[in-house]
ROVO-417183 format. One record per residue (C-alpha): x, y, z; residue in one letter. Coordinates in nm, 3 decimals. Example, Ala and Ser with C-alpha at 12.3 -4.5 7.8 and 13.67 -1.06 7.14 Angstrom:
xx: 1.230 | yy: -0.450 | zz: 0.780 | rest: A;
xx: 1.367 | yy: -0.106 | zz: 0.714 | rest: S;
//
This chain:
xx: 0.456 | yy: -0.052 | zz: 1.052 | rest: X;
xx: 0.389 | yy: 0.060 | zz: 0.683 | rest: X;
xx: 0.329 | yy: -0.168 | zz: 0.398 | rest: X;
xx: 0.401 | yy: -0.093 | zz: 0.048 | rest: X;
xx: 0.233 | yy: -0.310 | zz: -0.232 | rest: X;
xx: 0.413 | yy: -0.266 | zz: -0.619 | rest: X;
xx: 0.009 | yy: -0.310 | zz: -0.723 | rest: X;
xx: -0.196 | yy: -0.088 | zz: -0.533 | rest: X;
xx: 0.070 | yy: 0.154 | zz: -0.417 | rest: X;
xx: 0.101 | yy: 0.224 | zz: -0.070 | rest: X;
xx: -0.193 | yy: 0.056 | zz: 0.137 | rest: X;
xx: -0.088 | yy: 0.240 | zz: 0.467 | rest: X;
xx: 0.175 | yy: 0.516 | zz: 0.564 | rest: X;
xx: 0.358 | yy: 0.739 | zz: 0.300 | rest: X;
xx: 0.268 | yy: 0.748 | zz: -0.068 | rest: X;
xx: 0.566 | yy: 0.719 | zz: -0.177 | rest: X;
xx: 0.857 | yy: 0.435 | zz: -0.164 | rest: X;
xx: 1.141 | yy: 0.650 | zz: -0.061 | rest: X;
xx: 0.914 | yy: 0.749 | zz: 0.229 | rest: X;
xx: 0.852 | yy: 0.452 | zz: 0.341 | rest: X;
xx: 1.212 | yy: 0.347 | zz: 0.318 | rest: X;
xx: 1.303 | yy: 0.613 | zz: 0.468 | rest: X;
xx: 1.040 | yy: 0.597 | zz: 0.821 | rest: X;
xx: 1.006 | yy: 0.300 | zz: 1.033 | rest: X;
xx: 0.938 | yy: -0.046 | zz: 0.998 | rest: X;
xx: 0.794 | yy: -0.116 | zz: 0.668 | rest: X;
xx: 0.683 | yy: -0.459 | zz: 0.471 | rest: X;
xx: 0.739 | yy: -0.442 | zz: 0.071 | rest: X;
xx: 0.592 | yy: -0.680 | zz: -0.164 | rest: X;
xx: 0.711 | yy: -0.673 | zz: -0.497 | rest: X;
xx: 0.787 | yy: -0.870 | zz: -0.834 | rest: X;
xx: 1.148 | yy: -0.945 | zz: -0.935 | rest: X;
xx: 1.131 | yy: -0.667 | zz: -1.209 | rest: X;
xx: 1.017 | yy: -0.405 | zz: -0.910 | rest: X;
xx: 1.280 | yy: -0.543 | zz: -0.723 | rest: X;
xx: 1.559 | yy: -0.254 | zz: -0.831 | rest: X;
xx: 1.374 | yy: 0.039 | zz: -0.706 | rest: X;
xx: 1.282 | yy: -0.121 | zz: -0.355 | rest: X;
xx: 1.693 | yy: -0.240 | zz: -0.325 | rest: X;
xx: 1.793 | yy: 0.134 | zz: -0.424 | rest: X;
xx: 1.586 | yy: 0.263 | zz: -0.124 | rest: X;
xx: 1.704 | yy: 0.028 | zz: 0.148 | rest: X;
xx: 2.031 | yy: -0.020 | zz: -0.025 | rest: X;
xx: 2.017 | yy: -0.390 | zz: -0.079 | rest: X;
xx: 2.298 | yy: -0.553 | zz: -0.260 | rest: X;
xx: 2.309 | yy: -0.557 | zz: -0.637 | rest: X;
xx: 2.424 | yy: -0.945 | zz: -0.663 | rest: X;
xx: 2.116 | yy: -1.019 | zz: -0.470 | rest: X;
xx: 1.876 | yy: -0.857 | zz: -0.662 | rest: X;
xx: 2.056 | yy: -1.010 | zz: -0.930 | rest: X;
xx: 1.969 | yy: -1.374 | zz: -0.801 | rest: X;
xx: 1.589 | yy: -1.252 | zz: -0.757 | rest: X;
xx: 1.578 | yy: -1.121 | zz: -1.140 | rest: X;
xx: 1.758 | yy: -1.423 | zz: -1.274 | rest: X;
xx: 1.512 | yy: -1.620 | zz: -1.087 | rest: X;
xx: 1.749 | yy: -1.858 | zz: -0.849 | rest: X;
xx: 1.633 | yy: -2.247 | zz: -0.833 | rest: X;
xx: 1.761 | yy: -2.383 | zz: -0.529 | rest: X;
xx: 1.704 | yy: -2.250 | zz: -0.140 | rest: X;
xx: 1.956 | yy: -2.078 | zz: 0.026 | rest: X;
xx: 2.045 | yy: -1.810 | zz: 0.285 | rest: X;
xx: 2.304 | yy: -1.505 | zz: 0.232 | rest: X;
xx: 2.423 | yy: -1.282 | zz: 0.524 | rest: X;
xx: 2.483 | yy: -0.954 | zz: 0.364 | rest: X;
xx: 2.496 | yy: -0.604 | zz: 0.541 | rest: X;
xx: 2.302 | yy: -0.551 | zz: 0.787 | rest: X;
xx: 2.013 | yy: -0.828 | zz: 0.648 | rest: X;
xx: 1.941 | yy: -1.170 | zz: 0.588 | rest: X;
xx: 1.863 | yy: -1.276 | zz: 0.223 | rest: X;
xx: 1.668 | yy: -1.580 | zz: 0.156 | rest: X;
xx: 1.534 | yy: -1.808 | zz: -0.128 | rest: X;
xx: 1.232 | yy: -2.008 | zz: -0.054 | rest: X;
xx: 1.073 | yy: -2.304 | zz: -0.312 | rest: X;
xx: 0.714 | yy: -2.334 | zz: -0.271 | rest: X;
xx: 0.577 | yy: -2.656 | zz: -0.414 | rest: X;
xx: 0.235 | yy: -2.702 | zz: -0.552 | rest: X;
xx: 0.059 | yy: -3.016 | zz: -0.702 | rest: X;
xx: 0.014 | yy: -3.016 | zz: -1.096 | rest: X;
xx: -0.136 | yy: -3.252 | zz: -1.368 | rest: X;
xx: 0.206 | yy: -3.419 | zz: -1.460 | rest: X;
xx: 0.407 | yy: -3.356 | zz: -1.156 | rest: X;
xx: 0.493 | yy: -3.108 | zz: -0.908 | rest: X;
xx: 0.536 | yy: -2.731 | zz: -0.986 | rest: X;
xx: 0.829 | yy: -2.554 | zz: -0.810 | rest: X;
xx: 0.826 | yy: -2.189 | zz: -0.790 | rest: X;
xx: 1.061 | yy: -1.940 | zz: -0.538 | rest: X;
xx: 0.999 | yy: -1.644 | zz: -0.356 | rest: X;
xx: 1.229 | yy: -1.433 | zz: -0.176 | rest: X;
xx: 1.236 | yy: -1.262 | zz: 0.150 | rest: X;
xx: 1.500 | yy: -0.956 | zz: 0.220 | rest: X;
xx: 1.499 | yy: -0.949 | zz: 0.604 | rest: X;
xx: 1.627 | yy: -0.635 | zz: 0.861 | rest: X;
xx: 1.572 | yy: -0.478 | zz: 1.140 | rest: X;
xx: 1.315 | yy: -0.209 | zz: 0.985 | rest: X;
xx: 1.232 | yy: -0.362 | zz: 0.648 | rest: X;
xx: 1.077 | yy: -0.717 | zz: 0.524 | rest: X;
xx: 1.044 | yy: -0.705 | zz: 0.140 | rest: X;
xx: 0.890 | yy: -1.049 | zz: 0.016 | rest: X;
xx: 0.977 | yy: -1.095 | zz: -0.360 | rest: X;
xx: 0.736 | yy: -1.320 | zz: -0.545 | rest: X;
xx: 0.666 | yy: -1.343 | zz: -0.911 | rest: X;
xx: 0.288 | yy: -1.372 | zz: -0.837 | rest: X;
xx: 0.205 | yy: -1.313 | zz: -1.238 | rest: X;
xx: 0.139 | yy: -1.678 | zz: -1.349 | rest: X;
xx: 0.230 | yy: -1.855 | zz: -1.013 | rest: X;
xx: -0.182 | yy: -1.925 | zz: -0.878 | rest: X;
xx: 0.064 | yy: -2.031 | zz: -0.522 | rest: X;
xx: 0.274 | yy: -1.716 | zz: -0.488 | rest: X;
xx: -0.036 | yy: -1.475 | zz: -0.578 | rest: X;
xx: -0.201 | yy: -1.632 | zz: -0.268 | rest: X;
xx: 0.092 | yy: -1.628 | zz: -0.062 | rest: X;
xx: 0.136 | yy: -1.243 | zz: -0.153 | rest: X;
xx: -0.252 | yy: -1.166 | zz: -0.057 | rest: X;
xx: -0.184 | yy: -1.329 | zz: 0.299 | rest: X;
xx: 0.100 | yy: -1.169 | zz: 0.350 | rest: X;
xx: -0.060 | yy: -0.828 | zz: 0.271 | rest: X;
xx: -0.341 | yy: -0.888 | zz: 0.494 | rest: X;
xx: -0.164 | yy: -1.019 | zz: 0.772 | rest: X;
xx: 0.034 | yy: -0.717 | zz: 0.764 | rest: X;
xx: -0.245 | yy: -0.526 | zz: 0.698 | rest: X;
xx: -0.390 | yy: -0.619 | zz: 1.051 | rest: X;
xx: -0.089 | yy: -0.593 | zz: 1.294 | rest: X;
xx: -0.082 | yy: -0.334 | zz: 1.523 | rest: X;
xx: 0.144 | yy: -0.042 | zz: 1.427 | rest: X;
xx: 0.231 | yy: -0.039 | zz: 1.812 | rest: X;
xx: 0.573 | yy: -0.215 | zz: 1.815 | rest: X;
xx: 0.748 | yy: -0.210 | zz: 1.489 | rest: X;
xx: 1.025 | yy: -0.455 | zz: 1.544 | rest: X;
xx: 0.766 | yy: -0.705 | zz: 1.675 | rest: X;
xx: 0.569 | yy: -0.651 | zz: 1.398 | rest: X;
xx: 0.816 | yy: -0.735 | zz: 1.127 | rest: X;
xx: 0.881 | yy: -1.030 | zz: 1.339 | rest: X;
xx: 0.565 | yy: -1.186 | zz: 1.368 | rest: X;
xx: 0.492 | yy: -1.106 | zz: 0.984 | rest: X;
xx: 0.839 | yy: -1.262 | zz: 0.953 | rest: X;
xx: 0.701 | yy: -1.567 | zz: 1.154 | rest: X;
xx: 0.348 | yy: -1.572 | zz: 0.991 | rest: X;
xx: 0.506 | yy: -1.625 | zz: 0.600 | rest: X;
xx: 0.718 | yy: -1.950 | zz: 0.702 | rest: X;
xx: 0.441 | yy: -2.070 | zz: 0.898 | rest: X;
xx: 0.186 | yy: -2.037 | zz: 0.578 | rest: X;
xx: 0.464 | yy: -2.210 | zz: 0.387 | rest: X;
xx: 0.505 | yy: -2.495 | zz: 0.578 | rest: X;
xx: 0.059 | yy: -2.524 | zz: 0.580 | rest: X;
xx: 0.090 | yy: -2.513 | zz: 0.213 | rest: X;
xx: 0.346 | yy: -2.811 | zz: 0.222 | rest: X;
xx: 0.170 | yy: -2.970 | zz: 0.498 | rest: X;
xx: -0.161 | yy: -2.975 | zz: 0.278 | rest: X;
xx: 0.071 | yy: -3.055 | zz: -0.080 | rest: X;
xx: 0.256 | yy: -3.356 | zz: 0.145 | rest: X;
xx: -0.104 | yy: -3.459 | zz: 0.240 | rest: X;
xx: -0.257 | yy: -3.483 | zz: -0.095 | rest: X;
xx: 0.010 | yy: -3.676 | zz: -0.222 | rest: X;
xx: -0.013 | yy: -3.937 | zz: 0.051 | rest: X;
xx: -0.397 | yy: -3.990 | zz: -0.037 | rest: X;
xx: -0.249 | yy: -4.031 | zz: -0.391 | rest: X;
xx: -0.022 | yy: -4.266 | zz: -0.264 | rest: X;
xx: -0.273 | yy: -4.491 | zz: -0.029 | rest: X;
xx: -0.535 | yy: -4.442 | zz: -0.347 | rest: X;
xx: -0.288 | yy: -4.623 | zz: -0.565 | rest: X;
xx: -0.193 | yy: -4.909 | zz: -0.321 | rest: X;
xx: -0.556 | yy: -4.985 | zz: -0.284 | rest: X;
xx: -0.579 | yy: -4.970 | zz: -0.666 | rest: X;
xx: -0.256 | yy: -5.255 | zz: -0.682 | rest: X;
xx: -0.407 | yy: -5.467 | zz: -0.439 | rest: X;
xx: -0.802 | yy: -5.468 | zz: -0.547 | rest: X;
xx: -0.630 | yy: -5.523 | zz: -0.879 | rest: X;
xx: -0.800 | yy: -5.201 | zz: -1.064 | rest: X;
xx: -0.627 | yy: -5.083 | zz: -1.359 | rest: X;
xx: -0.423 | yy: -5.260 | zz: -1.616 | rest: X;
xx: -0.086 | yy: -5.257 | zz: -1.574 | rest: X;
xx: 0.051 | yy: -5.064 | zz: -1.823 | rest: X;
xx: -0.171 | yy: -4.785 | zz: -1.636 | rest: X;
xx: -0.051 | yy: -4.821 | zz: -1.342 | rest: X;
xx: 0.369 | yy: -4.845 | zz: -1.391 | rest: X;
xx: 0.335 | yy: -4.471 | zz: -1.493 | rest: X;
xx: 0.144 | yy: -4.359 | zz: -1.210 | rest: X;
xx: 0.376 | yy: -4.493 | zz: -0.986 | rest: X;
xx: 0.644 | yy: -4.353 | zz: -1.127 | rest: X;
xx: 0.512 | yy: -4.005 | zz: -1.146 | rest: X;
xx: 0.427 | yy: -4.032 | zz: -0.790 | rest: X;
xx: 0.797 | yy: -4.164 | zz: -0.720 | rest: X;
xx: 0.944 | yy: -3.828 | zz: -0.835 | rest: X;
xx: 0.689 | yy: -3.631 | zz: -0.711 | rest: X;
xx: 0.755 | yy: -3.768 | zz: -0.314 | rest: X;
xx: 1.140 | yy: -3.791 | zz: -0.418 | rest: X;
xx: 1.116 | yy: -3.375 | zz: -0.507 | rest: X;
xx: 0.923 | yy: -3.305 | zz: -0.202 | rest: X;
xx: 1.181 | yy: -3.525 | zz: 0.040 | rest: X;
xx: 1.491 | yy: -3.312 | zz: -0.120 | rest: X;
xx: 1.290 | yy: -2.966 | zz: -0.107 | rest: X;
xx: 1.215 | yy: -3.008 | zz: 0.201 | rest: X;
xx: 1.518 | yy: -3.107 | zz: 0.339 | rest: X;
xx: 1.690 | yy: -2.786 | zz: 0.200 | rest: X;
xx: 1.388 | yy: -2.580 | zz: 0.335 | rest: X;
xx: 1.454 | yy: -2.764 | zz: 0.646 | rest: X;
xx: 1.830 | yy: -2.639 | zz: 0.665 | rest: X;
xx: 1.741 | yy: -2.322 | zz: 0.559 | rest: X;
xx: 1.501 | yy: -2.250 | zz: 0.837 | rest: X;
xx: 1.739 | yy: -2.382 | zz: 1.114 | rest: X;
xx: 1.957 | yy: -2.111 | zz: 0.979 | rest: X;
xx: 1.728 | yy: -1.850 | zz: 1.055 | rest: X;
xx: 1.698 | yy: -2.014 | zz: 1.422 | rest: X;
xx: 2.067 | yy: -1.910 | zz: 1.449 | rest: X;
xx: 1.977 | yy: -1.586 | zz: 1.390 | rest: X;
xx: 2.342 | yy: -1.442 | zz: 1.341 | rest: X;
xx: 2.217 | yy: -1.117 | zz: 1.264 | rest: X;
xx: 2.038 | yy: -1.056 | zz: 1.560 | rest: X;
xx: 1.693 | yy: -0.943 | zz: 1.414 | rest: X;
xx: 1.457 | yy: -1.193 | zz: 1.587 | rest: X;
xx: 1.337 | yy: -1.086 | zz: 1.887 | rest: X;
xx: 1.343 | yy: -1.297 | zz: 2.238 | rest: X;
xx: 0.995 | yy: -1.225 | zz: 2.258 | rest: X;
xx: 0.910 | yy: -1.395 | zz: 1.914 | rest: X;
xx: 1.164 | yy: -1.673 | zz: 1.949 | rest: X;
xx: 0.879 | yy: -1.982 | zz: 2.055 | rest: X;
xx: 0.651 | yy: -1.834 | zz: 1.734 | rest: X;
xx: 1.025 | yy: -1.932 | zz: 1.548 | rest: X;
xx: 1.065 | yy: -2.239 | zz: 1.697 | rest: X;
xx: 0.804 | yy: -2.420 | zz: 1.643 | rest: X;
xx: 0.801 | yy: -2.318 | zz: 1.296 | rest: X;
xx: 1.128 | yy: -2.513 | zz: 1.315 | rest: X;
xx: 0.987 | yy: -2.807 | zz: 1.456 | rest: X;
xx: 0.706 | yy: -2.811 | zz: 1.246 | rest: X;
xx: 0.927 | yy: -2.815 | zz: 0.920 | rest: X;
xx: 1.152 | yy: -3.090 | zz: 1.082 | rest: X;
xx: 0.846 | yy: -3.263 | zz: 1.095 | rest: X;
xx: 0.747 | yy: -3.244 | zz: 0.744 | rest: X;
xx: 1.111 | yy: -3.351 | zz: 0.640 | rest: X;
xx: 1.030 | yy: -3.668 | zz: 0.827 | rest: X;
xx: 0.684 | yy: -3.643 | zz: 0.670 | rest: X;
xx: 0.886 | yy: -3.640 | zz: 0.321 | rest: X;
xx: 1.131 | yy: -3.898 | zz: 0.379 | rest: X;
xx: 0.804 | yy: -4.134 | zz: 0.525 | rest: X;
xx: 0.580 | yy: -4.059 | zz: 0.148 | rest: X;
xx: 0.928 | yy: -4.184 | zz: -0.053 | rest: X;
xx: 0.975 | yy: -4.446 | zz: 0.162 | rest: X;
xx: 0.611 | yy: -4.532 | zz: 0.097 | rest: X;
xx: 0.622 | yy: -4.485 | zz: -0.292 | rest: X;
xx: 0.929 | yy: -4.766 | zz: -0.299 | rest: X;
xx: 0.656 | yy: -4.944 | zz: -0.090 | rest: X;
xx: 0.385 | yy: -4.943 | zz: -0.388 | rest: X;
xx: 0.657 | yy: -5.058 | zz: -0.622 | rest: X;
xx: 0.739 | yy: -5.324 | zz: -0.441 | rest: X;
xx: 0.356 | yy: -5.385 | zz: -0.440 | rest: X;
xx: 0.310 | yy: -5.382 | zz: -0.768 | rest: X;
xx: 0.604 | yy: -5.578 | zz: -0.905 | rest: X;
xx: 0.502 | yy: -5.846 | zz: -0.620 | rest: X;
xx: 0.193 | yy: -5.823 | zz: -0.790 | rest: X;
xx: 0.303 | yy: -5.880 | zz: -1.127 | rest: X;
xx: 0.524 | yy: -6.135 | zz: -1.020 | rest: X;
xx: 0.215 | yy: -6.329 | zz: -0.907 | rest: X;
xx: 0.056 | yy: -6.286 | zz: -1.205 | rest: X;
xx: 0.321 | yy: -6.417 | zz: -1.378 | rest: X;
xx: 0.392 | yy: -6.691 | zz: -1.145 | rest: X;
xx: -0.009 | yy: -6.753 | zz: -1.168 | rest: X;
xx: 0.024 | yy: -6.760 | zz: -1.590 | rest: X;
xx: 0.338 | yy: -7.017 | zz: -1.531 | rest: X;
xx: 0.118 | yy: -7.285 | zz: -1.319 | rest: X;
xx: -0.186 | yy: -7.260 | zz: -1.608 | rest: X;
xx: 0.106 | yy: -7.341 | zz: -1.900 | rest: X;
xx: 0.234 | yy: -7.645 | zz: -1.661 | rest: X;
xx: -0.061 | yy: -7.797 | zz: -1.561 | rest: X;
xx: -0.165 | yy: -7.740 | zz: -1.916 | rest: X;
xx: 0.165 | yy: -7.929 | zz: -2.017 | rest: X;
xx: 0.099 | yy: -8.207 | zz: -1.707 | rest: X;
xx: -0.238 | yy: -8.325 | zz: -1.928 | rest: X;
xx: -0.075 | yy: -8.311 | zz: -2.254 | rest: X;
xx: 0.267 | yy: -8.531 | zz: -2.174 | rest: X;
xx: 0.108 | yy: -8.827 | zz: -2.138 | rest: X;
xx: -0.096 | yy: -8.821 | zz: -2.416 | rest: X;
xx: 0.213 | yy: -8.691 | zz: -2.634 | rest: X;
xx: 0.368 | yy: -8.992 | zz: -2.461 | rest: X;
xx: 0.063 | yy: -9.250 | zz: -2.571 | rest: X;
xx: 0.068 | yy: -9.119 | zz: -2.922 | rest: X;
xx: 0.426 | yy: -9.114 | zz: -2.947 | rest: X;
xx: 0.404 | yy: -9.520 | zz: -2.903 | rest: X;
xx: 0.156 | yy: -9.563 | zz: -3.146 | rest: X;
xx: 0.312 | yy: -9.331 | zz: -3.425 | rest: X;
xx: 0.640 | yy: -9.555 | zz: -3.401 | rest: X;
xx: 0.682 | yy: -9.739 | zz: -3.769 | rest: X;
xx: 0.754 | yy: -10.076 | zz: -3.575 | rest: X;
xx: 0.643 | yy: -10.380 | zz: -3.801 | rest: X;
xx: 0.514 | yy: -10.603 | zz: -3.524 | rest: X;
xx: 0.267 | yy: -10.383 | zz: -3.289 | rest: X;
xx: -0.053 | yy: -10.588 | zz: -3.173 | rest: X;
xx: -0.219 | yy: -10.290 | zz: -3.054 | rest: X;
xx: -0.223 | yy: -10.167 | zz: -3.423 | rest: X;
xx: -0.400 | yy: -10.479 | zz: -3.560 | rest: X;
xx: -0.673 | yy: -10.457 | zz: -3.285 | rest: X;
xx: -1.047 | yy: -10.412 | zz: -3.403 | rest: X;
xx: -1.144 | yy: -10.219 | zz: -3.108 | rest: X;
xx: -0.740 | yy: -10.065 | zz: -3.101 | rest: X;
xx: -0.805 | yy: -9.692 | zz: -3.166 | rest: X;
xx: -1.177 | yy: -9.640 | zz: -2.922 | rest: X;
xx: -0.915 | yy: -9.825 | zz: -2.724 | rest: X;
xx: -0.616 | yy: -9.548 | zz: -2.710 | rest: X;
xx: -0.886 | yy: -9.318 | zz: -2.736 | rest: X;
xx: -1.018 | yy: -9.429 | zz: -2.372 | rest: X;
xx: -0.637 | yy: -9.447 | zz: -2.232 | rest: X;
xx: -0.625 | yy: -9.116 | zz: -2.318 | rest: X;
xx: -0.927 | yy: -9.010 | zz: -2.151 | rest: X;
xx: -0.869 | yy: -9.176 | zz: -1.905 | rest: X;
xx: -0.524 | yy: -9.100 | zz: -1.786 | rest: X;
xx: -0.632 | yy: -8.683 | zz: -1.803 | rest: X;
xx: -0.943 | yy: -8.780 | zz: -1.554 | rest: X;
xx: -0.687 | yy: -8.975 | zz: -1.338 | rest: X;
xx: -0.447 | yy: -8.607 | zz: -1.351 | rest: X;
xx: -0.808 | yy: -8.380 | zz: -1.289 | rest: X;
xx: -0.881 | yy: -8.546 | zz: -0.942 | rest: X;
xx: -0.470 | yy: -8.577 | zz: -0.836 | rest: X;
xx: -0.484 | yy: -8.200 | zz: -0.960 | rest: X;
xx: -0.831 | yy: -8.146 | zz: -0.774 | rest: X;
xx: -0.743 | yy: -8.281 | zz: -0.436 | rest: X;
xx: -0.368 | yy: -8.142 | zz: -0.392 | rest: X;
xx: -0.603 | yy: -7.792 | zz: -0.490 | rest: X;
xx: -0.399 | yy: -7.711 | zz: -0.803 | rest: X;
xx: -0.667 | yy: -7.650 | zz: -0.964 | rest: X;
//
């Protein structure tokens, strides 16, 4: 099998790209702006390399002469959110050209390198094989890569809902947090879902080019990925989970502010009550006469809020 890299030229067989094309089995990585020259020497349809230029947002699969065209998004944590990017993979029985716009996208760059050196170490022996288990190796580093993105945001996730219930962080922290983390599992459960559909269609295999022989190395890629869909839908399920957690929360801190205010107001009645009496402009009132009257209201007063502390203090109010 020969490889042909856009940025170091051909790193084994011809020298040249219509050479390549024009031999065996050969694996092609290029940019979306390289993407012309490589679809003019394997003959690749113009609206596809259309879609690659224009830079496509959304997975899919096209059957198209003789190959299988795919779109790929590769997900990668970032400070605000999570960073989508797509790669493409042209797929026939003699050629695998991944497309990947490695210039500013740290994910694709290192997705690029494996590929190269994965390729770089097959055995030239069986071509078709070859292609297949390169084929095999790329989805199987994309679904580590979402693996290892699905597990960092589920530390996230368990690092917040200790956060909630130690009671770290004020809460005007911690509402955007959750949010943030809310998208980011809700944008991994639909990518991967997609991803997920996309790979069962290359299970199908309608145009033949998997081999029996590297079926399994196919299938459990498939199983794998159905497994991280699950693993998606279980992180969202768990963000709703941390809301929940933190408006229970608030609601007990609110609840918790509510009981200060009434037991605050249970002291205070009856002495609003006791001076309410007194302040009435009634012309006969004893009370109001008495020498001792007002220590007198004074140790009502007092004494009715000591009666309320140890009511309060027993039924554990306070």
């Amino acid at each position: 099998m020969d490889i042909f890299d856009f940025e170091r030229g051909a790193a084994r067989g011809a020298g040249a790209l219509s050479d390549v094309a024009s031999g065996g089995a050969v694996f092609v990585a290029c940019a979306p702006g390289e993407l012309p020259a490589v679809a003019d020497a394997f003959g690749f349809d113009g609206a596809t390399v259309a879609e690659c230029r224009g830079q496509a947002e959304h997975n899919h699969h096209v059957l198209s002469g003789g190959y299988d065209f795919l779109t790929f998004s590769h997900l990668a944590l970032g400070g605000d959110g999570i960073d989508i990017c797509y790669f493409h993979l042209y797929v026939s029985e003699r050629a695998l050209v991944l497309v990947a716009d490695a210039e500013g996208h740290a994910p694709l760059a290192r997705l690029r390198a494996r590929a190269l050196e994965a390729a770089a170490a097959l055995k030239p022996g069986d071509a078709g094989g070859a292609l297949n288990r390169l084929y095999a190796f790329l989805l199987n580093e994309l679904f580590t890569d979402y693996y290892a993105m699905l597990e960092t945001l589920e530390d996230l996730l368990e690092d917040l809902s200790e956060a909630i219930v130690a009671d770290r962080g004020a809460d005007e922290d911690l509402l955007p947090r959750i949010d943030r983390l809310r998208r980011m599992a809700y944008t991994s459960k639909k990518n991967l879902r997609s991803v997920n559909y996309l790979v069962d269609q290359i299970l199908l295999d309608e145009m033949a080019l998997i081999k029996k022989s590297q079926l399994p190395h196919f299938r459990s890629v498939g199983a794998g990925f159905r497994k991280l869909n699950d693993f998606a839908g279980g992180l969202y399920g768990m963000s709703s989970e941390v809301l929940n957690n933190y408006n229970s929360r608030l609601s007990m801190k609110t609840n918790d502010t509510v009981n200060k205010l009434t037991i605050i107001t249970l002291f205070f009645a009856p002495l609003t009550v006791i001076t309410g009496v007194y302040g009435m402009n009634f012309a006969h009132m004893p009370e109001l006469s008495w020498k001792h009257g007002y220590p007198y209201a004074l140790l009502l007063m007092l004494g009715v809020s000591a009666i309320l502390f140890v009511v309060m203090k027993r039924k554990k109010w306070l």
